[in-house]
Backbone bond lengths (Angstrom), bond angles and torsions (degrees), N, CA, C in turn:
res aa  C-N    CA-C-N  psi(-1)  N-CA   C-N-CA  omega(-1)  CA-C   N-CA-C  phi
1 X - - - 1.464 - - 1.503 109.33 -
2 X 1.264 111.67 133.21 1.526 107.79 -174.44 1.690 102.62 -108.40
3 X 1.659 98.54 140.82 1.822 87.76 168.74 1.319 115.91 -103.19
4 X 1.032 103.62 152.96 1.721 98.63 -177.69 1.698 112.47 -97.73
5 X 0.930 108.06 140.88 2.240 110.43 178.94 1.640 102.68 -100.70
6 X 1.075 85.90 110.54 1.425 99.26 169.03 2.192 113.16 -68.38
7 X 1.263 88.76 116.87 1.480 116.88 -179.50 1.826 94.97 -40.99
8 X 1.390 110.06 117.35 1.933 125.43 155.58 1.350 110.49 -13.50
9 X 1.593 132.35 84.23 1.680 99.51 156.01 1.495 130.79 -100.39
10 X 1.291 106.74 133.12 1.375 107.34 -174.44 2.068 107.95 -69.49
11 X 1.125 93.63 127.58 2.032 101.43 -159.72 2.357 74.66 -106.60
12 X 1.336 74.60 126.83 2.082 94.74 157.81 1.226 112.83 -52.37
13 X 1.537 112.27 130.54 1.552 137.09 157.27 1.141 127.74 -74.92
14 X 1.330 109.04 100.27 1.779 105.17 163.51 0.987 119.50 -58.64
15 X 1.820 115.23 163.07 1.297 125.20 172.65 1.766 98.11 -102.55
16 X 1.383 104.86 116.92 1.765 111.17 173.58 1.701 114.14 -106.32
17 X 1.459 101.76 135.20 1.650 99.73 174.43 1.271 105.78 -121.10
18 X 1.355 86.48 139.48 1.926 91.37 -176.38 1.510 110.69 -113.22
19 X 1.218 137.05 -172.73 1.528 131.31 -170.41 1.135 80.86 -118.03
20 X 1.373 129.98 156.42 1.917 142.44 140.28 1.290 88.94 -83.46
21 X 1.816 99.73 171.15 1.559 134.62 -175.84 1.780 97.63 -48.78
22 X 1.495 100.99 -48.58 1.479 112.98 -167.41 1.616 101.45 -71.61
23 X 1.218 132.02 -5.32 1.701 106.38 -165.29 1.075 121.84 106.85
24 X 1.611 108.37 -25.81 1.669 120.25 -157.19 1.678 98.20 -78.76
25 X 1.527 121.03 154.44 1.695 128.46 176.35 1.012 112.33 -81.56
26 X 1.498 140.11 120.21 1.156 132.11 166.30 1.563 118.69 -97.83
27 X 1.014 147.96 108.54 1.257 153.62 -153.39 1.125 106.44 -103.83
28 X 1.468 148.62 144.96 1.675 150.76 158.10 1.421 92.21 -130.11
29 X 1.699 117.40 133.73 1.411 116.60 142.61 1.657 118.91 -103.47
30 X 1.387 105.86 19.90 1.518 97.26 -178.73 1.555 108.96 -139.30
31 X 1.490 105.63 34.13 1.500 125.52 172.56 1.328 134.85 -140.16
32 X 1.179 115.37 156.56 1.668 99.98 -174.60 1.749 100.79 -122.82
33 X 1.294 100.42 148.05 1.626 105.39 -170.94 1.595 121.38 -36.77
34 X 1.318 138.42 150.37 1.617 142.11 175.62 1.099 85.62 -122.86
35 X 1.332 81.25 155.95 1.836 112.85 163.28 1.264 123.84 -46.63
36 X 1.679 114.85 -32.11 1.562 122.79 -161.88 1.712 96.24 -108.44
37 X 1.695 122.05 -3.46 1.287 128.73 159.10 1.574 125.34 -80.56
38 X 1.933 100.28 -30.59 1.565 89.38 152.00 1.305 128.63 -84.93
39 X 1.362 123.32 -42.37 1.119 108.41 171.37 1.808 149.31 -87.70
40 X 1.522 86.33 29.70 1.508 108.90 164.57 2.096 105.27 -100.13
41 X 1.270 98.87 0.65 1.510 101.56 -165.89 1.912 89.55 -105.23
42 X 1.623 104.29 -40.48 1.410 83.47 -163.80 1.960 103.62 -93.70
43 X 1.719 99.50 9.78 1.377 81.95 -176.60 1.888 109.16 -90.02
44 X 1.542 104.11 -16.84 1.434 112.41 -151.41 2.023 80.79 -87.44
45 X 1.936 122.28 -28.21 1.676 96.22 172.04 1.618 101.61 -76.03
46 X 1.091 148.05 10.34 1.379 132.82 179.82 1.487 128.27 -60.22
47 X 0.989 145.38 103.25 1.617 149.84 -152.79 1.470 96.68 -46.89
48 X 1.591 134.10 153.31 1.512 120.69 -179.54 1.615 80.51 -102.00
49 X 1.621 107.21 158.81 1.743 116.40 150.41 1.276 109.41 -102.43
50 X 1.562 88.14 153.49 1.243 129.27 -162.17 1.456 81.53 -76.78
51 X 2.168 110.65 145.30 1.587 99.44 -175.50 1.457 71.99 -117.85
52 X 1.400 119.32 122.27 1.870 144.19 166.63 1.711 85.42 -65.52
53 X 1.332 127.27 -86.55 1.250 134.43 -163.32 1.484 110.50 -6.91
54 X 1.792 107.85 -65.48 1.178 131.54 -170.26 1.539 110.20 -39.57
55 X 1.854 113.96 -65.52 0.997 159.63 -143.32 1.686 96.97 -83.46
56 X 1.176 104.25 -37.92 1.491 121.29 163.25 1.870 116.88 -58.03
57 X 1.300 112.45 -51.27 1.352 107.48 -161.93 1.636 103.18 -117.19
58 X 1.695 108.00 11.26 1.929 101.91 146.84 1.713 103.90 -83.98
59 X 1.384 122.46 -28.40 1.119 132.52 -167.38 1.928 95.39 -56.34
60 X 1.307 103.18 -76.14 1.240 123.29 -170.15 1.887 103.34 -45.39
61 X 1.287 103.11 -49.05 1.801 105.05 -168.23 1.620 100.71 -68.56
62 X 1.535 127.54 -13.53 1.426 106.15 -157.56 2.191 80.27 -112.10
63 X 0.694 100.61 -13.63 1.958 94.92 162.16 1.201 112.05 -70.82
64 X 1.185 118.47 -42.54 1.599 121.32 -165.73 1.347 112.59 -93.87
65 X 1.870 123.57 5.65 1.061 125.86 -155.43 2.128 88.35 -122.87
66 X 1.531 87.60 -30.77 1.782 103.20 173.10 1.456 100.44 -56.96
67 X 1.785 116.19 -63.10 0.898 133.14 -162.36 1.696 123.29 -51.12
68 X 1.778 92.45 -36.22 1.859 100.65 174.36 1.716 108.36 -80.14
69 X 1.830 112.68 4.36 1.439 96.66 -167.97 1.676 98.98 -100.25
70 X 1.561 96.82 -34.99 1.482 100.34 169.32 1.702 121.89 -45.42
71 X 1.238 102.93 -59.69 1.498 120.88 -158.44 1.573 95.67 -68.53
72 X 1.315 112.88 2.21 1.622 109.16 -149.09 2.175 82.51 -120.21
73 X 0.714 121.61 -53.14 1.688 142.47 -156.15 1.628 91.83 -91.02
74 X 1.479 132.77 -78.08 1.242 112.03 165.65 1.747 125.90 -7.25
75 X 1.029 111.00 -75.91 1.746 109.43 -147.38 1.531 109.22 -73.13
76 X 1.664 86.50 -34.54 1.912 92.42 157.08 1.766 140.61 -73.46
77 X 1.134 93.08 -9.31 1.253 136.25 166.81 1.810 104.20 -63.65
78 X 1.291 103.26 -72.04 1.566 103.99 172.67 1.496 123.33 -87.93
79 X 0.884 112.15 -15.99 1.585 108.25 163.66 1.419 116.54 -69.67
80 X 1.779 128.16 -42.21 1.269 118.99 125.78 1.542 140.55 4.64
81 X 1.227 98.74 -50.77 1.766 89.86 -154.11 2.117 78.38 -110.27
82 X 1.068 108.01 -22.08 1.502 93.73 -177.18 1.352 116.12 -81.21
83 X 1.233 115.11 -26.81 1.885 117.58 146.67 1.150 110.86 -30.12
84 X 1.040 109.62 -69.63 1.533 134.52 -164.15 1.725 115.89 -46.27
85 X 1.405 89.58 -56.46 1.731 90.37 156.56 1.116 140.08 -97.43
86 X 1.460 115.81 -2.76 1.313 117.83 138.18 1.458 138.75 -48.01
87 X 1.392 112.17 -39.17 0.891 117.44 -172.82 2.085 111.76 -96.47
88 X 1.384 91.30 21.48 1.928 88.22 179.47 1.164 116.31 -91.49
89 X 1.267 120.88 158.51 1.552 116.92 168.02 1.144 128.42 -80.55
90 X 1.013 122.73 116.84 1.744 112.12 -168.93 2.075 113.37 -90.71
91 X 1.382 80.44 -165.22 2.064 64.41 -168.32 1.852 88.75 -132.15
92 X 0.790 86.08 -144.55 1.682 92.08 -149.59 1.754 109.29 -148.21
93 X 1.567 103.82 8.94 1.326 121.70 159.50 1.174 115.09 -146.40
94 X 1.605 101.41 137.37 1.560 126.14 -158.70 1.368 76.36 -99.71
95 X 1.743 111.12 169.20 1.333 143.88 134.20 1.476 120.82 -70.43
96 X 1.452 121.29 118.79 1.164 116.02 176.91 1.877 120.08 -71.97
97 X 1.603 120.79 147.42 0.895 109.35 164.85 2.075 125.49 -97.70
98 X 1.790 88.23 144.57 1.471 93.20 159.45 1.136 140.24 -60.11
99 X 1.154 131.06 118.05 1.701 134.18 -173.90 1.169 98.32 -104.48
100 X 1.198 128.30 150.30 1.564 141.36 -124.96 1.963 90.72 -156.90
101 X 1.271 112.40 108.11 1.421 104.62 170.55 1.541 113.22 -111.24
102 X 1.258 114.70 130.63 1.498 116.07 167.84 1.596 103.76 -158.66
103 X 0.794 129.52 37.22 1.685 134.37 167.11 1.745 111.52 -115.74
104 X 1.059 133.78 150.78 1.359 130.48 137.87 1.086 129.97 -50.40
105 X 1.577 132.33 154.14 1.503 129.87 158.70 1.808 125.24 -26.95
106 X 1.281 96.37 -57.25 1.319 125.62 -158.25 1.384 104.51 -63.66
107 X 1.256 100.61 -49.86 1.794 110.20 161.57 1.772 144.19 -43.44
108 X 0.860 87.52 -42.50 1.573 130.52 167.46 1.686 102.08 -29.55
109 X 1.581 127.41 150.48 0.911 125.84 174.89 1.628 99.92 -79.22
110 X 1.835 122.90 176.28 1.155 116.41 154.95 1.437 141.94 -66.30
111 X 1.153 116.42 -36.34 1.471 124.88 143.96 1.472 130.47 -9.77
112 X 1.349 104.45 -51.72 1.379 121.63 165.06 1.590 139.46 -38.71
113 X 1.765 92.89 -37.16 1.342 118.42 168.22 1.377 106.27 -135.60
114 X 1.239 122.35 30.09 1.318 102.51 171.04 1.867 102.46 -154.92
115 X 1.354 107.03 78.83 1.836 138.92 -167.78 1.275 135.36 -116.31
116 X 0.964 151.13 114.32 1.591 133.62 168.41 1.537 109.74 -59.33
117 X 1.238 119.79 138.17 1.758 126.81 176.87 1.838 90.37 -103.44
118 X 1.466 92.09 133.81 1.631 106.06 160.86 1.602 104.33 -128.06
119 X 1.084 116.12 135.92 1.530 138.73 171.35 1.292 114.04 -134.94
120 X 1.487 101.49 94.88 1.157 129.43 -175.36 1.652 136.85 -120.01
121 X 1.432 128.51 84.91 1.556 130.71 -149.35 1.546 109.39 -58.67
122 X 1.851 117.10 -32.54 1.386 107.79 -179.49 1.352 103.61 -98.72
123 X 1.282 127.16 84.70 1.437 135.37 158.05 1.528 107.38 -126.54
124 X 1.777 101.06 -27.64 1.166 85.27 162.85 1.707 161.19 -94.93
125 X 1.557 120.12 159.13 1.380 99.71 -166.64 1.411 142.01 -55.86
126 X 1.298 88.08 15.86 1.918 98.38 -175.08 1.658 97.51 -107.37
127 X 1.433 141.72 -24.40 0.964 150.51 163.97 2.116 107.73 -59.16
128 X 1.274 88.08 111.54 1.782 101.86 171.71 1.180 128.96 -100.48
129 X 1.317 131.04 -3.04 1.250 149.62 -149.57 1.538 99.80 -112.13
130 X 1.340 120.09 126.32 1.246 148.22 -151.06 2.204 95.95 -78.49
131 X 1.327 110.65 104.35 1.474 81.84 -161.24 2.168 91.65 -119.56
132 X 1.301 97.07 -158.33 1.675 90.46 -178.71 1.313 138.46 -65.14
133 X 1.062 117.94 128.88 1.530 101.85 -155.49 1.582 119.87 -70.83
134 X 1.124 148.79 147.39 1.785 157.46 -147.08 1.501 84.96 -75.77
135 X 1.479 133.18 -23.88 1.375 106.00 179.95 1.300 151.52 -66.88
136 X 1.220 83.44 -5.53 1.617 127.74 -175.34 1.590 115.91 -98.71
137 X 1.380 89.89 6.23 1.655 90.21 -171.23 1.684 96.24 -132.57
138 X 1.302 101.93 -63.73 1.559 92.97 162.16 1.019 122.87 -99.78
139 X 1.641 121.28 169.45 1.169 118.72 164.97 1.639 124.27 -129.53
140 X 1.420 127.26 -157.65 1.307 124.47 -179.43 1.848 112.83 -76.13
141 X 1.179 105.85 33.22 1.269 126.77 -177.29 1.498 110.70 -132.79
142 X 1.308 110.92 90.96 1.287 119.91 173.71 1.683 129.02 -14.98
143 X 0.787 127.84 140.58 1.903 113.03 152.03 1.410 105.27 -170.29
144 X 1.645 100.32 169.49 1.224 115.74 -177.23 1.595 100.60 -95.06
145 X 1.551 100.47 135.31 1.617 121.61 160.90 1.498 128.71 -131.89
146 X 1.127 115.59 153.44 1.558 124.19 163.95 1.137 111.54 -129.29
147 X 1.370 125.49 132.80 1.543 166.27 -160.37 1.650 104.27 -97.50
148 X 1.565 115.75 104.11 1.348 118.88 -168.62 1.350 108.08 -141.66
149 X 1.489 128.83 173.09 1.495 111.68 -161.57 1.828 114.10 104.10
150 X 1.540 107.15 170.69 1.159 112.28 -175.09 1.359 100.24 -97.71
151 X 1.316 131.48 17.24 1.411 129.39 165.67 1.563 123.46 -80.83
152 X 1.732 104.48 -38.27 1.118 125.24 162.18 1.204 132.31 136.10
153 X 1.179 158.35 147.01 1.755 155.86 -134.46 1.834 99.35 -110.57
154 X 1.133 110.83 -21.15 1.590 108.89 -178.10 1.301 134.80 -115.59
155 X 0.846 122.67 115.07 2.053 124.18 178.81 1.585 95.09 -36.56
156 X 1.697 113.67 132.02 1.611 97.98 164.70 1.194 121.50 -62.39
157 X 1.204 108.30 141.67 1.782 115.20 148.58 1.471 147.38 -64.76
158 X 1.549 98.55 -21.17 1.308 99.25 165.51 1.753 126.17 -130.60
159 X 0.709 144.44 149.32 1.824 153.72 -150.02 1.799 95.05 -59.47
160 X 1.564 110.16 118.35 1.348 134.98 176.44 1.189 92.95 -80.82
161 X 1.521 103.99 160.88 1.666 128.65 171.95 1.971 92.87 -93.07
162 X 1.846 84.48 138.08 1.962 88.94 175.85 1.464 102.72 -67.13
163 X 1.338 119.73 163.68 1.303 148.62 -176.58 1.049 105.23 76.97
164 X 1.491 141.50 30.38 1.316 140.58 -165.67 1.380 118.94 -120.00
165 X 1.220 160.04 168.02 1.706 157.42 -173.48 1.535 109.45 33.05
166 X 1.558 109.35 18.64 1.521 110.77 158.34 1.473 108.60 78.98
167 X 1.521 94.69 30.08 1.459 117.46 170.52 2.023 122.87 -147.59
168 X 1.264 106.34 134.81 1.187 97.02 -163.09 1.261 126.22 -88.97
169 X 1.473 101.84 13.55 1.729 131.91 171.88 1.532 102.39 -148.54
170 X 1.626 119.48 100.48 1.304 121.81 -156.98 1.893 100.50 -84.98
171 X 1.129 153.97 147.24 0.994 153.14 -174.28 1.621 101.28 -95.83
172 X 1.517 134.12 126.64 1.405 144.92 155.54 1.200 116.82 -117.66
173 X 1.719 120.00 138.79 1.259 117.33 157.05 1.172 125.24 -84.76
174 X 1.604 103.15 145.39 1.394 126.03 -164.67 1.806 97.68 -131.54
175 X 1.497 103.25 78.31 0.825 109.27 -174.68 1.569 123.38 -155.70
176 X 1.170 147.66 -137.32 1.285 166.25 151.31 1.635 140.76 -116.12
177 X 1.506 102.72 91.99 1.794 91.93 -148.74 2.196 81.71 -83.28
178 X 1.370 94.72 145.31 1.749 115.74 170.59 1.969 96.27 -43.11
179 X 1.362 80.88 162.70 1.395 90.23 -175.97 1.271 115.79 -128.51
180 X 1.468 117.19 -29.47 1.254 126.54 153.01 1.660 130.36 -96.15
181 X 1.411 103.23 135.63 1.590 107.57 177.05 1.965 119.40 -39.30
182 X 0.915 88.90 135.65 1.688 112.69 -175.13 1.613 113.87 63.43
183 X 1.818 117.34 22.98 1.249 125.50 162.56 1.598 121.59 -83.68
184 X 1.390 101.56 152.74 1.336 94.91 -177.50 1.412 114.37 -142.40
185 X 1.003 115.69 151.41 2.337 110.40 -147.34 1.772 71.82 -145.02
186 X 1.547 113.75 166.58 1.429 151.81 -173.08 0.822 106.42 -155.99
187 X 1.831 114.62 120.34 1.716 119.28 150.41 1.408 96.07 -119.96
188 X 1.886 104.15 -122.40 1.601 114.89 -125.26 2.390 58.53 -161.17
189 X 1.449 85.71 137.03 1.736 99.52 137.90 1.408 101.00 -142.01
190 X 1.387 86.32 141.63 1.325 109.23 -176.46 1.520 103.39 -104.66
191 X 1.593 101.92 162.14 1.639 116.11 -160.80 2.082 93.61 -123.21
192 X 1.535 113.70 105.95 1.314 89.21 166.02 1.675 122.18 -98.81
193 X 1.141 95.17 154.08 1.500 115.77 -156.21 1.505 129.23 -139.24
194 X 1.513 167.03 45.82 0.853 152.77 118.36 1.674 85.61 157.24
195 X 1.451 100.65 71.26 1.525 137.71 -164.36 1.496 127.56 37.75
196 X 1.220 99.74 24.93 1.773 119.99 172.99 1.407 115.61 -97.22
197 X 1.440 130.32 116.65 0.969 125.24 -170.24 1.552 107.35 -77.12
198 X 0.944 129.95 -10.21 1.358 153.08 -156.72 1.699 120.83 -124.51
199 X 1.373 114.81 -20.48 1.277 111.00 -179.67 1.766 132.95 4.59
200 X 1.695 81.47 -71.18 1.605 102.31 -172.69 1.479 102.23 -113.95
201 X 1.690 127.42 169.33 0.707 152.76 152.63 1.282 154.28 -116.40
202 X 1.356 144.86 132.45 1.223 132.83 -173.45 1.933 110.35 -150.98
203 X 1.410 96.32 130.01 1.447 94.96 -174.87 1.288 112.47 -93.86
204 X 1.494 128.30 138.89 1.832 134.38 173.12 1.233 107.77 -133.34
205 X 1.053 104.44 -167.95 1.549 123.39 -168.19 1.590 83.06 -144.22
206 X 1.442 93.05 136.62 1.715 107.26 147.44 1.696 111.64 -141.88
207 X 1.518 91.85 152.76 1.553 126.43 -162.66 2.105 100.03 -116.06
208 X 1.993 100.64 126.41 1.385 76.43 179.53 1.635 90.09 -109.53
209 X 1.556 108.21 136.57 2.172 106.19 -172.52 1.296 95.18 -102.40
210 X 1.228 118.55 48.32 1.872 107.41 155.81 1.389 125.26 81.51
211 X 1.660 96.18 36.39 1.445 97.74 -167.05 2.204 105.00 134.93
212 X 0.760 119.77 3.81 1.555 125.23 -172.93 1.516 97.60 171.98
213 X 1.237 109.30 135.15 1.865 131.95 153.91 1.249 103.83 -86.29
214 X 1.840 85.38 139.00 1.483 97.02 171.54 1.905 105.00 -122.65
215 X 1.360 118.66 144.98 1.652 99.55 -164.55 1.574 105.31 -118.56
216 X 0.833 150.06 155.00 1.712 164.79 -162.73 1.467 106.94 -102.33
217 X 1.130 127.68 71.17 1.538 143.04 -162.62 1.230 133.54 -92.46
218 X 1.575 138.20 86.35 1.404 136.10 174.97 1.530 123.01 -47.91
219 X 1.180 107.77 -171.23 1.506 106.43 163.93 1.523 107.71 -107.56
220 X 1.663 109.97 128.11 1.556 91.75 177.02 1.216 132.06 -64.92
221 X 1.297 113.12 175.18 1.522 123.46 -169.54 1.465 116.90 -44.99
222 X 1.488 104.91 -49.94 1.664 109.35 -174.24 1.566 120.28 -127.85
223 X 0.750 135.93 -169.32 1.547 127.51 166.40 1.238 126.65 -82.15
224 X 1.520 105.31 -29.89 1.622 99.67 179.11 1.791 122.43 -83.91
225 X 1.582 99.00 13.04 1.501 112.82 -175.12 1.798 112.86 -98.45
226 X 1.150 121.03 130.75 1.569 113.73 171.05 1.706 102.79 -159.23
227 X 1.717 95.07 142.19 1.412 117.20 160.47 1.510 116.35 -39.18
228 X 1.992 111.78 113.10 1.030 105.79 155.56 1.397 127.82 -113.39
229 X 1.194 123.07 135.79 1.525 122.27 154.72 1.325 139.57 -87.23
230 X 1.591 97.68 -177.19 1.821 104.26 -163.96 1.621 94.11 -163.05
């Protein structure tokens, strides 16, 4: 049996274009498509995903990066500004407050009429002279007083110069005097002291009786501290 060989035919070349990664055309006229020519064509149209993961933990690092600027800028921030008022000059005249009458007598808390009066000339801030110290006057036993005399009826309101009301840490309130008759408001007087407007502290109560405050008064902290008025 004889086999017969079928005679070489040369079969036509297409021209194939493939995409690169980039987009770019790659053209051959003297090739015919591969396997690794389609699927470099159908991998480079494939949609990319979005990586969440990623997108997740720039998210997270730039909060926590806010978070060290805050926590960081804040506190210096106020240590700043408390220099700042530490370091002011204060004056040696308060603003007086308005007392506001619209109650009757009768109305009135007891306090009102029932006070110790001190009239006392070195309380005030024009007085320099080193005088007795408040411990001796009050004590760790609360009470009600009113402040009478040409020194003046009111605790200051704003931060004395030291050596002043015959104390070498003058006591001011830093507070909120009532506004209406037979009201009664609580702060803080503060004692300034060795450029702290604030040094010391002491908490009261004040009462306004319809015409004069009366204030709820400890003994201060130390001896060289005392209530001044204006």
């Amino acid at each position: 049996m004889t086999t017969q060989i079928q005679p070489f035919r040369q079969y036509p070349r297409y021209k194939v274009s493939v995409l690169s990664p980039s987009n770019e055309k790659i053209s051959s006229n003297n090739a015919t498509a591969t396997p690794s020519d389609v699927n470099l064509m159908s991998s480079s149209s494939k949609p990319k995903k979005f990586l969440w993961p990623t997108l997740f933990w720039i998210v997270l690092g730039t909060l926590i990066f806010l978070a060290l600027v805050i926590a960081v800028v804040v506190p210096i921030a106020v240590l700043a500004n408390k220099g700042d008022a530490t370091n002011t000059t204060v004056s040696t005249i308060c603003p007086t407050t308005a007392i506001t009458t619209t109650v009757t007598a009768s109305s009135l808390p007891a306090q009102c009429s029932n006070y110790t009066s001190i009239t006392d000339d070195t309380r005030s801030p024009d007085y320099t002279v080193l005088s007795t110290c408040d411990d001796t006057i009050f004590s760790t036993t609360p009470m009600w007083v009113r402040f009478t005399g040409s020194s003046g009826t009111l605790i200051a309101s704003c931060p004395i110069d030291t050596d002043r009301c015959g104390a070498a840490a003058p006591g001011w309130y830093s507070g909120v005097y009532p506004s209406w008759a037979g009201s009664v408001t609580s702060g803080f007087v503060c004692y300034n002291y060795n450029g702290d407007l604030c040094y010391w502290t002491s908490w009261i109560l004040v009462t306004n009786c319809n015409g004069f405050y009366v204030y709820y008064l400890y003994a201060p902290p130390t001896c060289i501290l005392r209530y001044c008025t204006i």
